[in-house]
Structures are given as structure tokens and as C-alpha cells.
N, C-alpha and C positions, 0 to 999 in steps of 0.2 A: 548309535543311530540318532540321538537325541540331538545332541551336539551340531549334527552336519544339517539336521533338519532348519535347526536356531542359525546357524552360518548365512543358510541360502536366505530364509526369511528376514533375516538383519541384513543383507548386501545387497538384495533387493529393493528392500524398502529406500535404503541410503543413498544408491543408486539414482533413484525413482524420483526423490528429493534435491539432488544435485545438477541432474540432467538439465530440467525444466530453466531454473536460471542462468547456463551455461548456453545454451541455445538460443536463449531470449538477449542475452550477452552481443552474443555472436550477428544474431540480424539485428539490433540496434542502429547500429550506423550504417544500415540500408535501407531501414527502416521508418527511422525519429521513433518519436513516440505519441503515435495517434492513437485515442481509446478506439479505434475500428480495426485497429491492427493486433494492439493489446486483448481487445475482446473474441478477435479471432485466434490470439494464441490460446485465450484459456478454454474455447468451445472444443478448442480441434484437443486439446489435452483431458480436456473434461470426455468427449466422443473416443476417445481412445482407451482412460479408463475404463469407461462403459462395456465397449467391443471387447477388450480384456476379461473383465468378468464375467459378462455373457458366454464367452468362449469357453472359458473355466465350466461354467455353469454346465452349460452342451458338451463337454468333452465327458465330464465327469456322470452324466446322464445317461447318455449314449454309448460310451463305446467301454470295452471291459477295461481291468486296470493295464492289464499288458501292452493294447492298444493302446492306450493315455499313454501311455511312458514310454513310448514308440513314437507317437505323433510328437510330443512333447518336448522330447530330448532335441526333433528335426525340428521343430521351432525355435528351440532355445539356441543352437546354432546357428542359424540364418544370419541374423545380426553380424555376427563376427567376419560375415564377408562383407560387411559395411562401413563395420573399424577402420582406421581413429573415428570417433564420432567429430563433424563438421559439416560444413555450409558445401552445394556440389560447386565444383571449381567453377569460377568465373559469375557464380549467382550475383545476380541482380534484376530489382524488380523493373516493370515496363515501366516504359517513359510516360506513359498515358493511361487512363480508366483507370479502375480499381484496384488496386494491390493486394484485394484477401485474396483471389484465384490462387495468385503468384507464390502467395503467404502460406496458405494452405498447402501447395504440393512441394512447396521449400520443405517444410513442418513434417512431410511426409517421409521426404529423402532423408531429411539430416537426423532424425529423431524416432518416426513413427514406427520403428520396425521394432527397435529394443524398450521405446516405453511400452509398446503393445506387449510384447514377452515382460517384460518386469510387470506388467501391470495382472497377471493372469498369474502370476506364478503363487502369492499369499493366499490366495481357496485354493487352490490344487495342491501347494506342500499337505495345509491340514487337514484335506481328503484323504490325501493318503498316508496321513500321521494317522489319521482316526481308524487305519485299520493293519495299523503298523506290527500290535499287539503288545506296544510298550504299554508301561503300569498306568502311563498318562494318559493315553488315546482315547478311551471315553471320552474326555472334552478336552480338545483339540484346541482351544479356542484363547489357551494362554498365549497361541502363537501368535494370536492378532496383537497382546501385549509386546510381542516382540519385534513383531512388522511396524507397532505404532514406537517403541524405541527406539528401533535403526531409521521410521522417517526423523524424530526429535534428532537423533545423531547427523545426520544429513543435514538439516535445515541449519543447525550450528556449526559443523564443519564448512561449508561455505561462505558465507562470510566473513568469519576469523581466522583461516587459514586457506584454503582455496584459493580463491580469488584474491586475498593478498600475496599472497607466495608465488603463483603461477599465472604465467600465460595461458591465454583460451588455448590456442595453437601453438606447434613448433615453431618457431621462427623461420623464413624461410631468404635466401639472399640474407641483405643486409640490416632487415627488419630490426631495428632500434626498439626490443624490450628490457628491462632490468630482468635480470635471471637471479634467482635463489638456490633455484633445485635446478637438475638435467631432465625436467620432464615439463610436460604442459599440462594443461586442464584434461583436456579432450585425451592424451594418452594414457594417466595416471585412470580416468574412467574406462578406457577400455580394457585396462589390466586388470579392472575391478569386475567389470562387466564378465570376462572370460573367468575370474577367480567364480565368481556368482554363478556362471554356466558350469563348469565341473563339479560345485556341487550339489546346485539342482537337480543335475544329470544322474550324480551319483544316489540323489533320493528318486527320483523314477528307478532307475534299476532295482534298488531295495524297492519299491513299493513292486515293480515285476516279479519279483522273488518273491515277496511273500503271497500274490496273487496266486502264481502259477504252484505255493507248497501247498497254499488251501484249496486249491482248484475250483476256486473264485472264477467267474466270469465277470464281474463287476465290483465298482466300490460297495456299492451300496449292498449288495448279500455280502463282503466282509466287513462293513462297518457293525462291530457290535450292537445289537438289538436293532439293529435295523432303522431305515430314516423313520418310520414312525408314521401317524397321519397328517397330509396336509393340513400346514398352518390355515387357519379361518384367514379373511382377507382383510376383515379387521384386524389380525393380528401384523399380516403386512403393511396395511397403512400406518400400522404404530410405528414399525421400524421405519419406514422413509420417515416419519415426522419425527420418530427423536435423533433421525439423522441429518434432516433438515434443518432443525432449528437449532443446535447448536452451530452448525458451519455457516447460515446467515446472522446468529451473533456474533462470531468471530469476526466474519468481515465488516459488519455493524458495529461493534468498539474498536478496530481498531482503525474505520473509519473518521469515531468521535473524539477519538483520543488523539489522533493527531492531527486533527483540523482544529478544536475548539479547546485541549488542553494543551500540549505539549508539543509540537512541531522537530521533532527530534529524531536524526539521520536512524535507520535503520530500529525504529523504534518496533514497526509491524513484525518483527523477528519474536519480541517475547509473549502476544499476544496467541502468534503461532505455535509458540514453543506452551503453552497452557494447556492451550489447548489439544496438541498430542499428548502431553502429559495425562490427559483426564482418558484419554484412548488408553492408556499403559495401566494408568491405576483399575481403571472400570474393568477391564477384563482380564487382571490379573488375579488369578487365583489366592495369593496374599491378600488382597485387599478385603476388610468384615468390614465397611461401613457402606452403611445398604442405602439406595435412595432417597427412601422416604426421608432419612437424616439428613442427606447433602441437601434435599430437598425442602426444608425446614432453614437452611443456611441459606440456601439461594432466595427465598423470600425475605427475611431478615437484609441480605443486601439488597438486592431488589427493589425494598422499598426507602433503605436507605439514601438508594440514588435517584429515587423519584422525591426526596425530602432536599437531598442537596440541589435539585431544580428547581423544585417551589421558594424555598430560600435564595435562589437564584447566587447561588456560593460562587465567589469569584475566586477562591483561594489558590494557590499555588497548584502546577501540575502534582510535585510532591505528597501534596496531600490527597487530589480528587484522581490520582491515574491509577496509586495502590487500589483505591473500593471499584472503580471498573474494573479492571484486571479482576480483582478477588471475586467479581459479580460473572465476571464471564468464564473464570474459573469452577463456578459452583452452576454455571450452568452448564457447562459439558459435563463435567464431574455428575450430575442428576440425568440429564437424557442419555448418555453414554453408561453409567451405570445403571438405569435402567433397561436400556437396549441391551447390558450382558443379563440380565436377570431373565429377561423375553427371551435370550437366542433358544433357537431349537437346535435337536438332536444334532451329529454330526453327520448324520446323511441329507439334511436338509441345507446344510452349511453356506453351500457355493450361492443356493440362491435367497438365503440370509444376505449375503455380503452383496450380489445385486443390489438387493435393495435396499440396502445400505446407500451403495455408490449412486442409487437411483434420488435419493433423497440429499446427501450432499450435493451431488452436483444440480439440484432443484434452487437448495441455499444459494448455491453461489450465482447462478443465472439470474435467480430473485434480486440481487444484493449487486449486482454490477452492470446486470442489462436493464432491467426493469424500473428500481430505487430510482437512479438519476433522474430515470425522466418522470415519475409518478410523484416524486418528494422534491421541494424545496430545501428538507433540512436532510440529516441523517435520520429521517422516522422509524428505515427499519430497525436501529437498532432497540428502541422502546418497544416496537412491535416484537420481536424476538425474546423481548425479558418477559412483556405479557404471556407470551405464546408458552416458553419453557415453565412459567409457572402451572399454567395448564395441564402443562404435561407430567406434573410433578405425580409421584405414587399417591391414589389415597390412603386417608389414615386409615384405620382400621374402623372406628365409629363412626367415620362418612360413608365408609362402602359398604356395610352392613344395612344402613341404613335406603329404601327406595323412594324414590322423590311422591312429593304430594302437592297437591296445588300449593298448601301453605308453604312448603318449602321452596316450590318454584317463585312462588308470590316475594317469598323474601329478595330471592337470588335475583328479580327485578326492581326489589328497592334499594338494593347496595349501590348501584352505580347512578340513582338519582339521589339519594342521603348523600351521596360523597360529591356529586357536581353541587349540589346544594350549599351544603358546606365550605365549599371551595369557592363559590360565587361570595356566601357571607363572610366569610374571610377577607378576601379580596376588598368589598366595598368596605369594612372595616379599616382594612388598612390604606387607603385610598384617604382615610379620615382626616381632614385639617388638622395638625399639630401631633402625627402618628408619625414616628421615625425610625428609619431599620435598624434599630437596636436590636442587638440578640433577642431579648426576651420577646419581642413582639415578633421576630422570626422563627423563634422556637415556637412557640400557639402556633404562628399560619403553618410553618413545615411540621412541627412535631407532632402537632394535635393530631390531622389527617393520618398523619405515618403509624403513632399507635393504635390509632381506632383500625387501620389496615391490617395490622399484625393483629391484630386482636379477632380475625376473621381467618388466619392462615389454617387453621383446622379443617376450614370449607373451601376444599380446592377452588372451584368455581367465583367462588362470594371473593375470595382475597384476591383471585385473577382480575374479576369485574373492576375491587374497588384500586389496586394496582393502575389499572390502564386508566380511570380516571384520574389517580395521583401524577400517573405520567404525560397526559396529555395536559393539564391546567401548568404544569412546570415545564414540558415541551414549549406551549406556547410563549408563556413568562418570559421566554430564553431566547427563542429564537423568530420574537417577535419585537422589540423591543420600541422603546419610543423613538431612537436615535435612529433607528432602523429605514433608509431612504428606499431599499432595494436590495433585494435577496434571489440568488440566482443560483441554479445548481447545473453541473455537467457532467462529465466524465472525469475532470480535474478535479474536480471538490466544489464547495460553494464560496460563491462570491459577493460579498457584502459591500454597498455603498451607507453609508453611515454619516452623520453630521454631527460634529462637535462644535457646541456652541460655548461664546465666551471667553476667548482665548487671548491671552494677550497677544497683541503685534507690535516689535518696535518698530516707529517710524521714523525716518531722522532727514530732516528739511537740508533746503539750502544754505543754510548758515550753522549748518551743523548740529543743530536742536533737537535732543530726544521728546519724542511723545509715543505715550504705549493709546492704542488704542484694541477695541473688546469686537475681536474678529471672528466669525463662524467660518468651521472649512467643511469641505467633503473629505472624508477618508475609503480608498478602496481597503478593501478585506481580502484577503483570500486566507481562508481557514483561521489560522493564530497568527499571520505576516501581513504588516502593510505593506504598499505597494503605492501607495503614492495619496497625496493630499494635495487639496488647493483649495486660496480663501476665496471666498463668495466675493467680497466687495470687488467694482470693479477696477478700483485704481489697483489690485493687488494681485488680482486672479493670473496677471502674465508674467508672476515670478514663480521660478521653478521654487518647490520647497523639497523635502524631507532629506536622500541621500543625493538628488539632484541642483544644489542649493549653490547660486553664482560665487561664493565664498570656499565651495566644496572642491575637491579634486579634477571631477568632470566639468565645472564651470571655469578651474581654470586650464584645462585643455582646450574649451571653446573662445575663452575671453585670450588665454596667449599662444598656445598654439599653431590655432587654426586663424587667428585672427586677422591674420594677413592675408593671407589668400586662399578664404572662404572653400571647401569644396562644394561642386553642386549637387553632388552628389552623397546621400550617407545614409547608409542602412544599418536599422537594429533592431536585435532581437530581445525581442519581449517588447511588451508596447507600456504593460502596465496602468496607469492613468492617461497615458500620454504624456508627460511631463517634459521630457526632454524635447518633444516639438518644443517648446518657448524659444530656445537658441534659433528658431528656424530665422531666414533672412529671404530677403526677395530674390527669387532666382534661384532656390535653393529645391531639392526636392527630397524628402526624409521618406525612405522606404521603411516601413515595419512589418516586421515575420512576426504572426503571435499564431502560436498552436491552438488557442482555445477562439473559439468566434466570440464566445459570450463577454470575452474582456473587450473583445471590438466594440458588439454592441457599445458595453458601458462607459468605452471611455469617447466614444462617438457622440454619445448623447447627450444633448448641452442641460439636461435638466440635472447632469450629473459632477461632466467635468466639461472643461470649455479650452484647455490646451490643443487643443488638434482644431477647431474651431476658429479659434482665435490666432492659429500661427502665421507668421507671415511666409512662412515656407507653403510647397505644396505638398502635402502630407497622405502618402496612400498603404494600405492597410494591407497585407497578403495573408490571407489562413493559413497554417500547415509550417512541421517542423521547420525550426530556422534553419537546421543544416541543410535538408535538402530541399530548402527551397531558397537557398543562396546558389546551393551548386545549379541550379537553372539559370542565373545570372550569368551576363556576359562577365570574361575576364577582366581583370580591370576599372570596373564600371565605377566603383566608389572611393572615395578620398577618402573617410572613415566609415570605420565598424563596431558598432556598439554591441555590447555581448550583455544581456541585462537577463540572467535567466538564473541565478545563482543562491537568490535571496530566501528559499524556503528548505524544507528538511528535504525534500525529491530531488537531487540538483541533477539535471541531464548530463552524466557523464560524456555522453556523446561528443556535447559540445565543446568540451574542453582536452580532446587528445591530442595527438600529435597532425593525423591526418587531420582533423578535424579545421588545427590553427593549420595547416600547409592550404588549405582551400580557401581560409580567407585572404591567406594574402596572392592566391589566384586571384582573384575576385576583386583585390584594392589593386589603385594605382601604384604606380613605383614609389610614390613618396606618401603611401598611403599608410593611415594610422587604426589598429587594434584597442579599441577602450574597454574594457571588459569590469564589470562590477563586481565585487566579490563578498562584499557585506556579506554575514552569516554567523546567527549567533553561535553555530555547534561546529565549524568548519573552517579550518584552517588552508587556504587557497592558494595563498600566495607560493608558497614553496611548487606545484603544481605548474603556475606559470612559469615560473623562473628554469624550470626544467625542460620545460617543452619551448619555453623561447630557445634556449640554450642548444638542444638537441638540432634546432633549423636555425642557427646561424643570427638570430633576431638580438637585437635592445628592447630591454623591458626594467620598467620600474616600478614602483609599487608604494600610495602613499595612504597613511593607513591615519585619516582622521575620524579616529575610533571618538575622541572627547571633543565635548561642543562646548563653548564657553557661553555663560546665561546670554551673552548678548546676543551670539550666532542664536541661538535656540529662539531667542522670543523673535527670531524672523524666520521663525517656520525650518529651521535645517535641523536633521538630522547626523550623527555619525554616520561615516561610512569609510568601506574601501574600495580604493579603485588603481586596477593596472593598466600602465601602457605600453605597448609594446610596436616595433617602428621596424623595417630595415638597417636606415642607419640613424646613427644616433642623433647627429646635426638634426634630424628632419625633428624632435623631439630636446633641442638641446635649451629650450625655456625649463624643460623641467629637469633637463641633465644639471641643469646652474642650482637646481633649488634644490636645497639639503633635507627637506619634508619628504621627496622622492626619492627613495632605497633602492638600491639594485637587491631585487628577489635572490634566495637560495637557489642553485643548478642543482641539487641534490640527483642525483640518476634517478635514487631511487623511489622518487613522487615523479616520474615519470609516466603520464599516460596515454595509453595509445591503444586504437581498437581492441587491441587483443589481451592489453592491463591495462588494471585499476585496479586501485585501494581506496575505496573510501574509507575503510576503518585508518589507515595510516592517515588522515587527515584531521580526526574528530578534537575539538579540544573538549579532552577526557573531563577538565576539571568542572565546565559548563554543564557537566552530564548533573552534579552532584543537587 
């Protein structure tokens, strides 16, 4: 019985976990990717959730076990007259208003029936495991160790096999995918799905049996010693908040981790993967290390990483991405194993796990709706280390203890001793002929860090003097002097930043080097630049970094294009604007940028002055570059600049097959593809070469990865850039130059709506 119990709970959960990014897959290139649509997928999944446990809750409340496992089984089948899971034929959103309506009842058809049944089915197995009358069933509750297994097993099965191996869909006609296996995404899950419904089914029937031997009317008169007395409601706010604040950590480092450490593909996988781990351990009956101990380790980090802020440590991701990971490991690890030390009895189970799911899905709303627009930085995630320490077990000599004026007296001088402290530090080191040497970094970080530790006994006291260590190294960081302008959105935040002092070479009309000492603006986003330009005004109207007239795209524009100008040229990503400089009188440079807030900044001349200053006429469109190219007339442009590639997030969308078939709808007949591919974790090229390959196209690829000092001291960057043409004449300045490689056709870095692999692209060695 045991066995088939652990089966449904592990293919459920896996399931449940695979689903989500297959779907999100699938409306993509119907989609783009706007956070209004993205925040509608996670509401309508977080709301589904919800309705799942609730439903659990009430079934298991109300009606006897015979009845549950009657209604249940007729639930669990519905789905399968819904199979393959997919998009309804012919879906597509309106042409006009709003897309969540449309989003939402897509979300409904293609998805909502079987994540509602997977999502109900982990409290109802261990209901009626808990009165199964196996030697386990007392507490029921390993099985959430096993539901939080099969989701870790899921979240890792998709990415490294899933999705590289298979298509979303079967192929249908002559639909050009690389095939591995004879199955698709979506069919291999409904085999799973139907595997997952037999033997659900087959635990309702046993949990009818043994209802109808005991002659049971309900779970709860067989769940031994019965549910017990309602939990106090303080006890339930305990469970949403230690359920809360680990799942708004979670999205809060792996927020910080790949904006301000490491920018690296597919990195929010291990963060996630931690974090169900701390689910597996915390309520697995194996585990004897209680709380209060992880609790004791998550301060210790904690304030480790409030020291690496004050120091303001610049060091490698290598070194600063292990202590966040271990910090937001010891914090699920402590509110997760305190939430299993809190669970109550197993008749109170179903709405334990409510309010579980009441308090995760709080994290995530906090952390994706609200954050963005309340914070400039990623705040929540320090507010979340604060918060977990709070919720750490007391020790045993604090909670014995009842507070007194004196004590409360103290608890409000810890966090004015430590601002204090923090402020004298500060002007110390502020001091004429004080230099960041270790040692004087060690005093400002370390001193504060062990006077904190040396308070972790007093829950409260070390929470207080924590949030002060993190706010004076919060600000330290992501305030900085260099700092022009700091913006947050749905995309991450975005940094205008001035670096002064830079050498420039400049070389007269007789050929005469002089360097002279140039300030530029550099945009941010996250850990990737995105463009620079220098202040001075004889300088500001050269393109610099991977846009640089010496560069691959400068000389598509100086050879080229350079005869007969198009008037026309649209591209996506705007960036700083850079590439307006090429503009020419009569020309008009259309840009697709998904984020407004890059508009604002690169519109603003206090910031950058390329769009400003072009001689083109330069206009600005919000919203996905694919579909808002596909509202262009056919034809319309001579070139298409594809500049969307450069960070760890790369829009698969943009780069499929359908994808490139629409822009060359879209260009004229002798119109050209420029697409950028720089990327330090991502190997692209092979990508184009297959999908030029697959529609008949020329494409070339010149990879000026190294700069020589001379190029560098005028502002250019490495970069790579593909071109890709109808025919090859219209491209044959670059077909003569041996710098431009004809890409790999490999089939199988072929992408197209329905495949990708971004794992088959990574360069592994870059990971190290």
C-alpha cells in the first residue's frame, strides 16, 4: 500500500512541476514576454493552487471517506478527456485591449483542469494514508517529503532532458523539428498524467475499503486519536509566516544573485532546487537536526552577508554566490523545519497545508507584484534574512525568560548602538589617508558582524542589530558615488553609472596619436552593460562598446549598406541607443524595447544623447519585439537589427524558426538580418546557422571576441555579430572578408516554437 501511496505523491508532484514551464513554453510566441502576462501566468497558477487545497480541505471535512474517493477518482479522470495537454487549436490573443482576459481562459483550457487535480491530490493521499492503518500513518507527513522530492525531480528533469530532447507538440504537416525520441513534451506528460491517475484512483479505492471495514463515516473518526483541538490562530499565522518567508527569500536571492553576482543561463534552477531540498529534509522523518541549530547556522550566515556588504566585497561570483545559496539554504532549512516541528495531528492536515499554500503564495505576490514597484534595489531580499531570523526557535534561556522594561529597554538600544556604530565607522573611514586595505575592512565589516553574533542568543536583539548591519551595507552597495540613476521594473534594475577618467585615443589629421582623460555614462542592467557613451562633445556621436565603427556592425553599416542607404530600419532592443549614431538624414530607425524604463533612460539627455543627437528620425515602440514587428507592414524595412541576446534571460522566442520567417516577411527583398549575439555563457551561432539553413537564407558570423589595446582605448568592446541575407550578393562585402565564417547548419541547434535547448548552447567551460 505504501508503495502506490509514494508513486501517486511523487508523479503528482513531478507532474505539477513540469506542467507550469511547458505551457508557459507553448504561449510564448503568442505572447512575448511582458511582466503583465508573466504575472498573470503566476496569479492564475498561484489561484489554482489555492482552489486545489481548499477543495482537499472541504472534501475531506465534509463528506465521508467513500464519498471523497467517489467524487475524487470522477475528478481525477476529467483531465484525460482533455489530453494531449496544449494550446485550443487556432489560439491567438486579440488584436487590441488587453491580453490577461484572453491569458487567463487560454491558462484555463490548456492547463487548469489537471493542475487543479494534481494540485488537490498531496492533502488528500495523506488523509487518507493517516487512516490507512499502516505502522506509519500516525504521521502522514513524510509524504510531503516525498511530494517536495518528485517536485525537486521535476524542476531538474526539465531542463536537462525535457526540453532538450523533445518537442512541445507532435509535429504536425511538415513542421521542421529535430526529433530524438517518437514522443513530444505534451504527450510523454499525458502518459504520466494517466500513469498518476491509476494510481491515485487505485488509493481512493483502498482508502473506500478500509472506510467501509471500519464503518467509518469520515476521515476524521478513522484518523487515529482523532483531529484534536483547533489550532489557536496564532499558531496559524505561524504557519503562513514560516511559509511566507522562506518562498520570498527564495525569489529575493535568486533575484540578487543574478542581477548583481553572476548573470548566468539557467542559474534560478539551483536556488529552486535548495530550496525544495529544505522541504525534503524538514519533514522527513530521518532528519534529528532540529531548528533551533539550523537556526544558530542561518544567523552565522546572515550576518556573514550583511559583512560582505559593508565591506562592500567585489569579489568573484565563485566566491559570494556559494554564502547566498548556503544563506537561503539555512533559511528554508529553519522555517521549514520549524513548520514540521508546528504541524498538527493528521486530521487537521488538509488545512495545515492551506495555510501553508496561503502563505507561499503571499511570498511570491510580495516578491514579484509588489517589490518592483516599492524597491529600487532587491530590498526584499535583506528584508527576508531579517524576517527568517525572527522566526528562528528560541533558545531555551530566552523563552524561559518574560520580558521587563529593562529588557525591553535594551532591545531598543541594539539597533541605535549599531546605527551608531555604523555612522562612527563610516566617518572614520571617510578619514584623509584611510585606505581599503583588508584590515581597515575587517574593523568596519567584522567588528559590527561579531558584536551581532554575539547577540544571536536574543532572538529579537540579533534580528534588530542584523537589519541595521544590512541596511548601512544595503545602502553602501546600491548607492554608490558613481551611481547617476537607479531604476527598477519587472525586468530587473537598471543602472546609469559614470566612469570617470578613461583614457581616449584620438588620432588627428596627420595621423597623430594623443590619449586624452574622457568620462562616459555606462547603462546597467543587472551584471551586463548595454551601452556607453563619452560626455565630451566632440566624442558623444561615436558609437562605442560592441557598437564600435571598427566593429562587425559598423562595418555592415560603413560597407554594406553604404550605397544605398535603407530608409527604413528597425531594432530590437534599444539599449542606450547607440546604434541611432549610424542614422543619416532621411532615414527613420524604429525601436522595439519591452521595458519602458530603458526608453525613459536612453531618451534622456541627462543620461545619453545618441537618440538626441541622431540625424535620423528615431521613434521608440513599447512591447515585445516579435509581436510588435508582426503589426508591421510586410516589407517595410531594408534592415533588422536583433539586439536582445546579451544577458543570462535570452528570449528564445526571438530566435526560432517562425520567429526569423517573420522578419524576413517584414524586410524588403534585398533586405538584411543583423542580429548580436555577444554572450559570455552562450554559444549562438550554431542556432543561426541552422535556422538560416532550415529557410533557405545566407548567414555569416564574425566573432570579434579580442580587442586590440588600440581599438579598446576608443571605447569598443568585443563582440559577435551575424548576418544573415536572402541572397548572398546582397551581403557579398562580407562574403569577400575572411573574418566572416559561414555558421554550423547543425539540425540539431535548431529552434522553433515548439524546440529549444538552451542547455545545448552553454559554454560549459565559462560556468567554472
Amino acid at each position: 500500500m505504501l508503495p502506490l501511496y509514494l508513486l501517486a505523491t511523487l508523479l503528482s508532484a513531478l507532474l505539477l512541476f513540469t506542467v507550469e514551464p511547458m505551457v508557459a513554453k507553448m504561449l510564448l510566441p503568442l505572447l512575448g514576454g511582458s511582466p503583465a502576462v508573466w504575472n498573470t501566468c503566476m496569479l492564475f497558477y498561484q489561484a489554482v493552487l489555492l482552489a486545489g487545497y481548499a477543495y482537499a480541505h472541504l472534501l475531506s471535512r465534509r463528506l465521508a471517506t467513500r464519498t471523497q474517493a467517489a467524487v475524487h477518482a470522477a475528478v481525477l479522470a476529467l483531465p484525460i478527456l482533455l489530453l494531449p495537454l496544449g494550446l485550443p487549436r487556432g489560439a491567438a490573443p486579440p488584436g487590441g485591449g488587453s491580453p490577461i482576459p484572453w491569458t487567463l481562459g487560454t491558462l484555463l483550457l490548456a492547463a487548469g483542469a489537471p493542475f487543479f487535480v494534481l494540485s488537490t491530490t498531496g492533502p488528500l493521499l495523506q488523509r487518507w494514508f493517516a487512516a490507512s492503518g499502516h505502522g506509519r500513518a500516525r504521521d502522514p507527513y513524510f509524504l510531503y517529503a516525498a511530494s517536495n522530492a518528485g517536485s525537486l525531480v521535476g524542476l531538474l528533469l526539465y531542463p536537462l532532458a525535457l526540453e532538450p530532447l523533445l518537442p512541445l507538440r507532435t509535429p504536425r504537416g511538415e513542421a521542421v523539428i529535430p526529433s530524438f525520441l517518437p514522443l513530444s513534451q505534451s504527450t510523454l506528460w499525458s502518459l504520466g498524467y494517466i500513469a498518476f491517475t491509476l494510481a491515485a484512483v487505485a488509493c481512493a479505492l483502498a482508502a473506500a475499503r478500509r472506510a467501509r471495514a471500519a464503518g467509518a463515516t469520515s476521515l476524521d473518526a478513522e484518523a487515529e486519536g482523532g483531529s484534536g483541538p483547533a489550532p489557536a490562530w496564532r499558531t496559524r499565522l505561524l504557519w503562513v509566516a514560516l511559509a511566507l518567508v522562506p518562498s520570498s527569500a527564495l525569489l529575493g536571492t535568486t533575484q540578487y544573485v543574478t542581477s548583481d553576482i553572476a548573470a548566468i543561463p539557467l542559474l534560478w534552477v539551483v536556488p529552486l532546487a535548495l530550496y525544495l531540498l529544505t522541504f525534503v529534509l524538514a519533514f522527513s522523518p530521518r532528519w534529528r537536526f532540529p531548528a533551533r541549530h539550523s537556526g544558530t547556522v542561518l544567523a552565522v550566515l546572515a550576518t556573514l552577508v550583511a559583512a560582505s556588504l559593508l565591506a562592500s566585497v567585489r569579489a568573484r561570483g565563485w566566491l559570494l554566490l556559494p554564502l547566498h545559496l548556503a544563506t537561503l539554504f539555512a533559511v528554508g532549512l529553519t522555517c521549514h523545519r520549524r513548520l514540521a516541528e508546528e504541524r498538527p495531528h493528521a486530521g487537521r492536515l488538509t488545512e495545515f497545508y492551506l495555510l501553508v499554500a496561503v502563505g507561499g503564495a503571499l511570498g511570491g505576490v510580495f516578491n514579484a507584484l509588489l517589490a518592483p514597484v516599492m524597491f529600487r534595489s532587491v530590498a526584499e531580499y535583506p528584508i527576508a534574512l531579517v524576517a527568517a531570523c525572527l522566526l528562528r526557535p528560541r533558545w531555551v534561556d530566552e523563552a524561559s525568560k518574560s520580558p521587563t522594561v529593562r529588557s525591553r529597554a535594551l532591545d531598543a538600544a541594539v539597533p541605535l548602538a549599531f546605527a551608531g556604530l555604523l555612522f562612527v565607522l563610516r566617518l572614520l573611514h571617510a578619514a584623509p589617508g584611510t585606505d581599503d586595505t583588508w584590515g581597515v575592512l575587517a574593523v568596519r565589516a567584522g567588528g559590527p558582524a561579531l558584536l551581532a553574533l554575539a547577540l544571536v542568543g536574543w532572538r529579537l536583539r540579533f534580528a534588530l542589530a542584523l537589519a541595521v548591519l544590512l541596511v548601512g551595507g544595503w545602502v553602501e552597495n546600491t548607492a554608490p558615488a558613481t551611481s547617476l540613476h537607479r531604476e527598477r521594473t519587472f525586468f530587473g534594475i537598471h543602472r546609469v553609472a559614470t566612469s570617470e577618467g578613461l583614457p581616449f585615443k584620438l588620432v588627428d589629421s596627420d595621423g597623430h596619436e594623443t590619449f586624452r582623460q574622457v568620462t562616459f555614462h555606462l547603462l546597467i542592467h543587472g551584471a551586463t552593460r548595454h551601452g556607453s557613451q563619452a560626455l565630451d562633445s566632440d566624442l558623444r556621436a561615436i558609437p562605442t562598446t560592441y557598437y564600435h565603427p571598427t566593429g562587425p556592425i559598423g562595418q555592415v553599416f560603413s560597407e554594406v549598406l553604404a550605397e544605398a542607404p535603407p530608409r527604413e530600419i528597425g531594432l530590437v532592443g534599444l539599449g542606450a541607443g547607440t546604434l541611432a549614431a549610424y542614422g543619416r538624414p532621411g532615414q527613420r530607425f524604429t525601436y522595439f524595447e519591452i521595458d519602458p524604463a530603458v526608453i525613459r533612460i536612453a531618451r534622456d539627455p541627462r543620461f545619453f544623447t545618441y537618440i538626441a543627437d541622431s540625424k535620423a528620425a528615431v521613434l521608440t515602440i513599447p512591447g515585445d519585439g516579435r509581436l510588435s514587428l508582426a503589426r508591421e507592414p510586410d516589407g517595410k524595412f531594408g534592415l533588422i537589427v536583433l539586439d536582445a541576446f546579451s544577458s543570462d534571460a535570452i528570449p528564445v522566442h526571438l530566435l526560432t524558426r517562425e520567429a526569423v520567417g517573420l522578419y524576413f516577411r517584414k524586410l524588403a527583398p534585398d533586405g538584411i538580418l543583423a542580429i548580436h549575439l555577444t554572450n559570455t555563457y552562450m554559444r549562438l551561432e550554431p542556432v543561426v546557422g541552422a535556422v538560416a539553413s532550415s529557410l533557405g537564407l545566407e548567414a555569416r558570423v564574425q566573432r570579434d571576441a579580442v580587442v586590440p589595446p588600440k581599438d579598446a582605448f576608443e571605447g569598443k568592446d568585443g563582440s559577435i555579430w551575424a548576418v544573415v541575407a536572402r541572397d548572398p550578393a546582397r551581403i557579398e562585402a562580407l562574403v569577400r572578408d575572411p573574418r566572416w565564417l559561414v555558421p554550423p547548419a547543425d539540425p540539431r541547434y535548431l529552434w522553433t516554437d515548439d524546440y529549444s535547448n538552451v542547455l545545448g548552447v552553454l559554454r560549459l567551460q565559462k560556468l567554472k
